[in-house]
N, C-alpha and C positions, 0 to 999 in steps of 0.2 A: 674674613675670607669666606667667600660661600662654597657650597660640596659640590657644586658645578666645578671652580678653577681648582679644586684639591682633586676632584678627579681628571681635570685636562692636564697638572702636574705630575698625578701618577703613570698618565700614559707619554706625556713628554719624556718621563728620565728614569721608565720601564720598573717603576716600583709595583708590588706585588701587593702591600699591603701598607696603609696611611692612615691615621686617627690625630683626629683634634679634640679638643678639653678646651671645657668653660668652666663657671666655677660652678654650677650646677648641670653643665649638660654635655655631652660625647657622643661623637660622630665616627664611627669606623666603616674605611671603606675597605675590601678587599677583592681582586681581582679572583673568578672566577674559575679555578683550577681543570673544573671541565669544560669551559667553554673557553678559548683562549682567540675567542676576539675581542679583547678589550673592553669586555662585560662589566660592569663595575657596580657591585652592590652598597647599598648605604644604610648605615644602621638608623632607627630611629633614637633621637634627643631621648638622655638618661641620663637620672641623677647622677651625681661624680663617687658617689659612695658605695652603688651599686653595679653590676656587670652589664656590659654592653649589651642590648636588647638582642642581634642579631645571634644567631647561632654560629659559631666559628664552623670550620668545613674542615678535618684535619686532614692532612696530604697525605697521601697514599704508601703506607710506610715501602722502601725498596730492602728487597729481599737481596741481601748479598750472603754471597758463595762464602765459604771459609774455607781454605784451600785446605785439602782433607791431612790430616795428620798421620804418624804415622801410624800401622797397623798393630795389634798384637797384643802381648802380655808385654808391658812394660817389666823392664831388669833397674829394678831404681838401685841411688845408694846409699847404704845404710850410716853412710858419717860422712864427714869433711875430711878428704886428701886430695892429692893427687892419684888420678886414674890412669893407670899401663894395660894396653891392649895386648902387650905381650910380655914375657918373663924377663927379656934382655933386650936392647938397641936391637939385635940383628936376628931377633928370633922372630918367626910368624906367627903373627897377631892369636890368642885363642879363638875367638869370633868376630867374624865379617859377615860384611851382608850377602845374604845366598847363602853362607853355610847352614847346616842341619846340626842342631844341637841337643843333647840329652839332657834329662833334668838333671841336677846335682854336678853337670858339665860344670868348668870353669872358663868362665866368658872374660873375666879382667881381675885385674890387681888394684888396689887400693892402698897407697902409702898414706898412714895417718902416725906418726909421733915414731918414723923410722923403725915403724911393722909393717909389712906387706902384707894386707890379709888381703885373700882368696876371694872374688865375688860369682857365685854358683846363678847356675840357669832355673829358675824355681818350675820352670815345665820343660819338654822337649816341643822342636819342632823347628824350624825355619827362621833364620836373624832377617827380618824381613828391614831393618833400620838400624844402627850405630848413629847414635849423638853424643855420646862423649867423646872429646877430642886426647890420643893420646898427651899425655905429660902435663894437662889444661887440670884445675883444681875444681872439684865437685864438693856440691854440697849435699846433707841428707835429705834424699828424697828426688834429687837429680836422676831424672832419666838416661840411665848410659845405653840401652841398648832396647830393641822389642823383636819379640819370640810372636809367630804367626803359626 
């Protein structure tokens, strides 16, 4: 096949980038990322053992967003239980988001081996995020809540 019909095939069936091997020679073509009419470069004939003559053109890497997480001093937790946002079913929660909380405050419960231990706000200041789910099981190091 010659690099004339390997390039009329790359632009027949919109391919970006095409290479043939012989047993001693390589031909890479790749379409031209900043010129996009159908510009088509060719590499010159190389040994099969060594790298293709042409210089590749790397694509323009895309900057993506990471949608911002939450804010704050993370309130991690210290073991594996189940987390309670409040002392009873019908009591209100210790911290929610929007409240203002002091350090050493009590923000949740922690059931590990049927002990409730106490989980404290290691700063004061604003619940700016709750991620643990009432009654859902936590593991150590599990972010339950963030202080702003």
């Amino acid at each position: 096949m010659k690099v004339e019909e390997l390039a009329t095939l790359m632009t027949e069936f919109g391919l970006e980038k095409a290479q043939m091997k012989g047993e001693d020679w390589s031909v890479e073509l790749a379409v031209n990322p900043e010129v996009r009419g159908g510009a088509v470069v060719a590499a010159a004939p190389a040994p099969a053992s060594s790298a293709p003559a042409t210089p590749k053109v790397a694509p323009k890497p895309k900057v993506e967003k990471k949608p911002a997480g939450p804010t704050g001093t993370p309130v991690s937790s210290p073991m594996t239980g189940i987390y309670y946002s409040s002392s009873s079913p019908g009591s209100p929660a210790f911290a929610k988001e929007g409240d203002t909380v002091q350090a050493g405050q009590v923000v949740g419960l922690i059931e590990a081996m049927k002990v409730f231990n106490e989980i404290t706000a290691p700063v004061g200041g604003l619940v700016t995020k709750v991620t643990a789910e009432n009654g859902k099981l936590v593991q150590p190091g599990d972010p339950l809540l963030y202080i702003g």
